[in-house]
N, C-alpha and C positions, 0 to 999 in steps of 0.2 A: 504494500500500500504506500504509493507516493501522494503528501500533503503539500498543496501550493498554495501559502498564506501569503496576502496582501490587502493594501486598503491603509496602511501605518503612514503617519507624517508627523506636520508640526501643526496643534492649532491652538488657538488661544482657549484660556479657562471659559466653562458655555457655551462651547463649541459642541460639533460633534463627528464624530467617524462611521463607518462604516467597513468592518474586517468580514473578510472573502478567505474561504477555504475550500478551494477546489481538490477533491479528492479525485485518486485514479489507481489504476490495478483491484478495487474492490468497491462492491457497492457500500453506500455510507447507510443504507436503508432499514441494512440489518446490526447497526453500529451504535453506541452510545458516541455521541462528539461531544467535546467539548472544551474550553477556551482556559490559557492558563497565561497567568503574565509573571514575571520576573525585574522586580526592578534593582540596578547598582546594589550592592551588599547586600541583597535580603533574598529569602527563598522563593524558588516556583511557589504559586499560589493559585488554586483554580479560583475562576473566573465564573462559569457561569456551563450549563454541563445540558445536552438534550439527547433523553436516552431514543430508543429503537423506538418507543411506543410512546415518545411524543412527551411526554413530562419533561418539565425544565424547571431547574436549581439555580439559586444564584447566590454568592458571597454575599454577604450583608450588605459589605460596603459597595456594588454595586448594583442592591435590588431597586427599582424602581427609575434606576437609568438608564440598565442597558437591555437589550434584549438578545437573546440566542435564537436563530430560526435556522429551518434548515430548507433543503430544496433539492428534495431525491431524484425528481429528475434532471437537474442538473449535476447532481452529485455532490454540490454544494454548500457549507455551514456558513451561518453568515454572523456575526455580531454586529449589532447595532449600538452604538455608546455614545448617547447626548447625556446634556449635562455634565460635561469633563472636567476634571479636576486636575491640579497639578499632581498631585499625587496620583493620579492611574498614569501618568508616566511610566511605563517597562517595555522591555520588548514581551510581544505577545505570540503564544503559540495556540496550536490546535493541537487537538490529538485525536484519533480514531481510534475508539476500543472495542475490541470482540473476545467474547471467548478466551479472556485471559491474557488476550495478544494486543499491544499498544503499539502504536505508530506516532513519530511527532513530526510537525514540520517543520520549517527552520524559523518561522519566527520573523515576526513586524515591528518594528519601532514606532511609539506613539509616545509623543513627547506634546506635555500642555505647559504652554508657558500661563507665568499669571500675570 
């Protein structure tokens, strides 16, 4: 399973992005996906998680901002994140899970200035 994350830049605090994860070598249909971010000195940290059967999880800190969707037939996970903060500053991954077996992609830069 190869993951192709993009959609990462620069924007200002109350701004907002929108993160793309084109998946390929397996469907994402029968997958839980879901968005992890990493910022300077601190650990991965999930973001916001849509499992096979459509339920979505989201970290606290951004429940009500952002949204995870997905789009099977495109093969596609999306996050959507308005209301940005300096702090969601990290690079941001995807990951594709099945069956025990994880997949990560390489990861989006989203830098909020304030």
């Amino acid at each position: 399973v190869q993951l192709q994350a993009s959609g990462g830049g620069l924007v200002q605090a109350g701004g907002s992005l929108r993160l793309s994860c084109a998946a390929s070598g397996s469907t994402i249909s029968n997958a839980a996906m879901s968005w992890h971010r990493q910022a300077p000195g601190k650990q991965r940290e999930l973001v916001a998680v849509s499992s096979s059967s459509g339920n979505t999880n989201y970290a606290d800190s951004v429940k009500g901002r952002f949204t995870i969707s997905r789009d099977n037939d495109k093969n596609t996970v999306y996050l959507q994140m308005n209301s940005l903060k300096p702090e969601d500053t990290a690079v941001y991954y995807c990951q594709y899970y099945r069956r025990g077996d994880a997949y990560w992609g390489q990861g989006t830069q989203v830098t909020v200035s304030s």
